[in-house]
DRENGU-329903 format. One record per residue (C-alpha): residue in one letter; x, y, z. Coordinates in pm, whole numbers, plus 50000, padded with zeros to 5 digits. Each point is the difference from the previous one (the first is absolute). Layout:
aXYZ;...
//
This chain:
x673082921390240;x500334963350032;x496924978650051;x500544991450373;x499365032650079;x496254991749932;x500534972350203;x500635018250321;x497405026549930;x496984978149961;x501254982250332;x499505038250148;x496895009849812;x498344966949987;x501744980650297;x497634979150137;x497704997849628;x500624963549817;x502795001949723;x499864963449907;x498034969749982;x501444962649894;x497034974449918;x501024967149893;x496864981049970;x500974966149931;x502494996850263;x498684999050426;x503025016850201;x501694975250259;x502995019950014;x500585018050348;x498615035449990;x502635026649948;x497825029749827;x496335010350127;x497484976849891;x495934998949987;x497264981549949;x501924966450065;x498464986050288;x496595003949843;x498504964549939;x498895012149671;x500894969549774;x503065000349758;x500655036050100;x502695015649834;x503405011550135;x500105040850012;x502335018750180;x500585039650011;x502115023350125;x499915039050047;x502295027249829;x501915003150331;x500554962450051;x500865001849640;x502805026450032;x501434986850356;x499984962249808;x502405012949711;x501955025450282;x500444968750201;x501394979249646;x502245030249958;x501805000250303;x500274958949958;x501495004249673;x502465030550133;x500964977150291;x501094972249738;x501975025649781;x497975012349745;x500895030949876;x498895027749737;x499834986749689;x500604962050083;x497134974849806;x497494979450166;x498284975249871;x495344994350120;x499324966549889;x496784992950139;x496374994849918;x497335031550012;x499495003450389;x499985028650245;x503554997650121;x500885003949633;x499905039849955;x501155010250349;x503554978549910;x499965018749711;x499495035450129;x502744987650310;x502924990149698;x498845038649875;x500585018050299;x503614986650069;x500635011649677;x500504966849816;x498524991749682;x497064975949981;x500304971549763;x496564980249975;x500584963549874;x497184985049790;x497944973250226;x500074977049675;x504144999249929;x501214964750022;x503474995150183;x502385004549729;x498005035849966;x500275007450342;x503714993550036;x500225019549707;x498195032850088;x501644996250331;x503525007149798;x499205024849721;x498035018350258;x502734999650266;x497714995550237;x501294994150370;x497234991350155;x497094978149942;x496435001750187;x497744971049910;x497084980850077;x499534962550097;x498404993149617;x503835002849907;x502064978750268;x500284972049697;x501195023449751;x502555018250213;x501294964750203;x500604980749661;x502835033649912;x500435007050372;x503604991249967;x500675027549720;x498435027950101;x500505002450385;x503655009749950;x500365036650077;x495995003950040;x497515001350273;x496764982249959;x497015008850231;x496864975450026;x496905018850044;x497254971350123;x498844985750308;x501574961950066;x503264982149932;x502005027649892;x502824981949704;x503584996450100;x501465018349773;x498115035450098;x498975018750291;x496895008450108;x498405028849950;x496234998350210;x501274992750346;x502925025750008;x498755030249800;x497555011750224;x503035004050253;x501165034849828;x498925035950029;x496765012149846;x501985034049937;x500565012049697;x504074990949914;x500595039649872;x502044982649623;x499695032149773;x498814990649689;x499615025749751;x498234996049620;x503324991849777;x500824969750239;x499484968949870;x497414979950105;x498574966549903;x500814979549715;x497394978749823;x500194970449781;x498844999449653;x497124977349899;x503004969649849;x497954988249695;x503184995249795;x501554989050289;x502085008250313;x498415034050098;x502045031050034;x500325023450298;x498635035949925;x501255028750237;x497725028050128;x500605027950222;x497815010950293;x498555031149796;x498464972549704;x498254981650327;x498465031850061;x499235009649683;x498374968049947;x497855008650326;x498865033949873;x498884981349660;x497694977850171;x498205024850213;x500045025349700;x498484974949775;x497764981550279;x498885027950190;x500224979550333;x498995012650335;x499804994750352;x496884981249942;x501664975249726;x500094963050054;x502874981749733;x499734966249959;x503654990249899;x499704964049851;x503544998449834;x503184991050135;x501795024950170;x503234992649891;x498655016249626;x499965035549974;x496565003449885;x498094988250305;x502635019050181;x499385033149833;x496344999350007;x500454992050335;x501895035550060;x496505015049930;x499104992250280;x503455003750231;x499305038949854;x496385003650100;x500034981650335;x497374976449906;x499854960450068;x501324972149758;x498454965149988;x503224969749936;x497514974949877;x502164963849965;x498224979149691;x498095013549719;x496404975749976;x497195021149882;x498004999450321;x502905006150206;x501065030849808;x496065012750025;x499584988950377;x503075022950081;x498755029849836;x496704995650207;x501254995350309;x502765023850004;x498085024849823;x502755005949673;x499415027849817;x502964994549727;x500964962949849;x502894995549797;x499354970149780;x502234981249777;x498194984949639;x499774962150126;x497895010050296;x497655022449868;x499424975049756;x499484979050262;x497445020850194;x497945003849692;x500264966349935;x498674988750364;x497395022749923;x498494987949710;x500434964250104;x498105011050310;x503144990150245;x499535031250137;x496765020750104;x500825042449968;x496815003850266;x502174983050276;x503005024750037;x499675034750080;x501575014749752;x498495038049924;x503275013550098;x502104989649746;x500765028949820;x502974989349798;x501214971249787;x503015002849825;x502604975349781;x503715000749950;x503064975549896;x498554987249685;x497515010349663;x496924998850147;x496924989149703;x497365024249962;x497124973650043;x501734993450331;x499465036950169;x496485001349775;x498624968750180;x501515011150336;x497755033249931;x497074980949965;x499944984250352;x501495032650173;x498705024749798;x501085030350255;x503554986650043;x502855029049836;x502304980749831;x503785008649942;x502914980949785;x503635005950116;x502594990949759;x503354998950184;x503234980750057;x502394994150272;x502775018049830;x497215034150034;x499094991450325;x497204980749950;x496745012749883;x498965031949868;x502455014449769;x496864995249742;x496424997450152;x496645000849840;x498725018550245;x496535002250192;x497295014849784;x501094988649666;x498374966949993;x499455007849637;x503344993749924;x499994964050170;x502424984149800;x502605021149986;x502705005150288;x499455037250009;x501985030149978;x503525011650218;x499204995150385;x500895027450268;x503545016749962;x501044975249694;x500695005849626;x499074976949699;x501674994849653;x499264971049753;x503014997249753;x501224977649729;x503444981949957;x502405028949986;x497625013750311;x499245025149770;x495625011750117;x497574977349758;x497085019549845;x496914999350228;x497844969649984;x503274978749842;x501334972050182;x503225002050204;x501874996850333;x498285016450329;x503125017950165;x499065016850339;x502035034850203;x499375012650359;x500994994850354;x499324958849984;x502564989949787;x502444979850169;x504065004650065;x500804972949807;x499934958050022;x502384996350217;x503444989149924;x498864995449642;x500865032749765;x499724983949684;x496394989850074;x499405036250150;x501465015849679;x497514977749772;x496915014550183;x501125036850155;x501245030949846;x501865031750114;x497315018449985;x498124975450247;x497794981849731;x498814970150071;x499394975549740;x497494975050109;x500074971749688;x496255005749996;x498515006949641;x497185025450067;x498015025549751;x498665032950114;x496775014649874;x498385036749904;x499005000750322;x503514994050150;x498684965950180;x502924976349944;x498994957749941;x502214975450023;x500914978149743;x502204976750099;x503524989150153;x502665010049775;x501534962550033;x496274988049935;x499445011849677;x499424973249767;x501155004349600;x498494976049763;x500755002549653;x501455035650103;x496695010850174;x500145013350344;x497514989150210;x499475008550316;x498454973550205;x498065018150286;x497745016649674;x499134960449913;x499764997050412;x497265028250046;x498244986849685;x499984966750065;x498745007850412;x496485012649891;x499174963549920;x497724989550275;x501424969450076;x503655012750079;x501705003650365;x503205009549881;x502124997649650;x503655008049939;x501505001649624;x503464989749936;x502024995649679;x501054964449929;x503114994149778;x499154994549594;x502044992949707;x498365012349759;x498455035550172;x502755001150252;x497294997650269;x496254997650028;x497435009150282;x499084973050261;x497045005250255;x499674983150298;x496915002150129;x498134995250372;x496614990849983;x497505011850279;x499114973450216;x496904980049905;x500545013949628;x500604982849676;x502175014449724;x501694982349694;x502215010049764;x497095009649724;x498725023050236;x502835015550071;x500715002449594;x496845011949943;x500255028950232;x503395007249850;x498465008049655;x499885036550062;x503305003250064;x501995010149702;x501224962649851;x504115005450114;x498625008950346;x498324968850060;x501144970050222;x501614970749787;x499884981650296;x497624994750322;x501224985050291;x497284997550297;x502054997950341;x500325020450313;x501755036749893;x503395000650261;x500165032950171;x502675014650255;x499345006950397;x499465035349810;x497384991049729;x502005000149705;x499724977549753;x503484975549986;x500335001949664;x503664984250036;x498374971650143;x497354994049739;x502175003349708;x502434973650175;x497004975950089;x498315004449647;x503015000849755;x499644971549738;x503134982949805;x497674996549722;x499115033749911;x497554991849713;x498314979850210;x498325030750154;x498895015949687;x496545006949807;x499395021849756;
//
């Protein structure tokens, strides 16, 4: 059953009940009104811009973009392209590309234009929505890609030349439901990967992996009718997508909140009354950072119904989710390992309950098998390092138009091999170790940076560290660790040594580098980056002993 058909029963069950909320604090609307708004003629000062809509405003919205699109000649299994920021006519477009039958193709709101133009080609993608953040980025290649494709301006104002627009006329088409059968084998969105070693690649899913990745949220998250999500992340990644479908399941509200300040992300879940937060590392290391610099006061949001925090995207440190406990000690917490080629989160979870395995990723999620092999793919002993590979319903197609790159990750028998070096123990709780392309091998050592990462994060003065390997002659590489230092903190090299000494003597940092750690729209370390920013010529000028 495909996912729209939740769609249009929540906009039966729940018709006139809220299904989503944007809140962009930092930004006063002036645009002219197209969705229902509140609380904006209040002369409260510096009031933020919130707008909602129901389930049934929801569902006639994306009927109404799927009748536009039909009108302009999209047809089952044509691409189009959502590149727009996180805002409420976001998910209605992309429910109206579903329902004509078309595959959805979110863009990622960071790509530059040579990365648009592109994704636009090795997608095939036909037409483009997009927001008014991305009129310079699409003008300065307008020339290129408007042959043979439609683009469609979603925004209030001057609507660009070289696209039509899509606010004034959409709300001109029926509200019915456009009757495009759509069964489970059809495909049905394509997602980009993550690009950290470059131009990303287009993975293929059908409809039935959307659902699947649907039923693995609720099954993991338990959420009901009485759930609030805050979604934070961008849309256009399947993770806050997918945690979203929790909710698109159980009929409950989602919170879009626009920024990601400390105060903003706690004012939200107080006045909107979330009951689930999905949180990326950088800004729950920013929350507990605001509170114990006293930024932010706990007393001053309600915030007793916050039931459940949980991570995703990246190795999260222990310390991290041990400090969180001590400010919300009744919060459940969760990890969800994932990656776009399974659908997003969930293939591996920790799970709720196991908080004494905090560390770990966890063990298979809902309908999904787990293997750890070696070289050959051959199944490593338990509690030996090797590759995570993952099995069930999730697993994409393919990348699109790219069959070499499908055969290096995917087998016949629908393994996928994730380049993730993981370990499982007695207990059958898998922890990751590190990217497979992130291993570093010093003097024919492996060593696996996010074990120096985790180690290195219990020092009280650390935000955020990343570990890279930095070319050698003599060792072939060594480790590097760029640091971020809390705010108001001091930390020098000695201390950072110092801590170090209980590592075992290969493990430790030959070099310390404190600077800001990069991380993606996703939370993941750019490791590409660093390396690239950090390499020396001189590689014995980097060395100790």
């Amino acid at each position: 059953m495909p996912i729209t058909k939740y769609l249009e029963k929540n906009a039966v069950d729940f018709a006139n009940n809220c299904a989503l909320v944007e809140l962009n604090p930092e930004v006063r609307d002036t645009r002219r009104i197209t969705w229902k708004e509140f609380d904006l003629t209040q002369p409260e000062p510096n009031l933020p811009y919130r707008r909602e809509i129901t389930w049934k405003i929801f569902n006639e919205k994306a009927n109404r973009c799927a009748h536009y699109l039909l009108e302009r000649g999209v047809r089952k299994g044509d691409k189009v392209g959502i590149l727009m920021m996180n805002c409420l006519e976001w998910l209605p477009i992309y429910f109206g590309i579903l329902k004509t039958g078309a595959l959805a193709v979110p863009l990622n709101f960071r790509y530059a234009s040579d990365e648009i133009d592109y994704c636009l080609g090795l997608a095939d993608i036909s037409v483009l929505f997009f927001g008014p953040e991305f009129i310079g980025r699409l003008e300065a290649i307008s020339d290129k890609i408007m042959k043979g494709r439609l683009l469609i301006y979603v925004g209030e104002g001057l609507t660009p030349s070289f696209s039509e627009n899509y606010v004034t006329s959409a709300m001109n088409y029926s509200s019915e439901n456009p009757g495009i059968e759509i069964k489970d084998e059809d495909f049905g969105a394509i997602y980009f990967s993550s690009g950290t070693t470059g131009f990303p690649k287009a993975i293929l899913h059908r409809h039935k992996a959307l659902m699947h990745s649907a039923a693995v949220e609720q099954k993991h998250h338990g959420q009901t009718k009485d759930d609030v999500f805050l979604c934070i992340p961008p849309l256009y990644h399947t993770g806050a997508k997918m945690h979203w479908f929790g909710s698109l399941i159980s009929g409950g509200k989602a919170v879009l909140l626009r920024g990601t300040k400390p105060e903003n992300i706690l004012k939200a879940v107080s006045d909107e009354g979330c009951t689930i937060v999905w949180l990326l590392v950088p800004w729950a290391q920013d929350i507990l950072v605001a509170i114990e610099k006293g930024d932010v006061d706990l007393k001053a949001f309600k915030l007793d119904q916050w039931r459940l925090m949980h991570i995703g995207a990246q190795p999260v440190p222990k310390k991290l989710i041990e400090d969180w406990k001590k400010y919300f000690p009744h919060h459940d917490y969760d990890t969800n390992y994932g990656l776009s080629e399974s659908i997003g989160p969930g293939c591996v979870h920790l799970g709720v309950g196991n908080d004494h395995k905090i560390g770990a990723i966890g063990i298979p999620g809902y309908g999904w098998e787990v293997r750890i092999v070696d070289e050959k793919r051959c199944d490593v002993k338990q509690g030996e390092v090797g590759e995570l590979a993952v099995k069930g319903p999730g697993v994409m197609v393919e990348y699109y138009k790219n069959p070499e790159a499908t055969a290096e990750v995917l087998d016949k028998e629908g393994w996928l091999y994730t380049g993730d070096m993981a370990m499982q123990d007695e207990d059958g709780f898998i922890y990751l170790v590190d990217r497979k392309k992130d291993v570093i091998i010093t003097g024919g050592e492996n060593i696996y940076p996010v074990q120096i990462e985790d180690f290195i994060s219990k020092m009280p003065q650390v935000k955020d560290v990343a570990v890279i390997g930095l070319a050698d002659q003599r060792l072939g590489e060594i480790t590097a660790a760029i640091i971020e230092v809390k705010p108001g903190q001091t930390c020098s090299e000695e201390d950072v040594n110092n801590f170090c000494l209980d590592l075992p003597k290969y493990k430790r940092p030959k070099k310390i580098i404190f600077a800001p750690v990069l991380r993606n729209a996703t939370g993941k370390i750019e490791k590409p980056k660093l390396r690239e920013l950090y390499r020396t010529t001189d590689p014995f000028a980097v060395m100790k002993d």
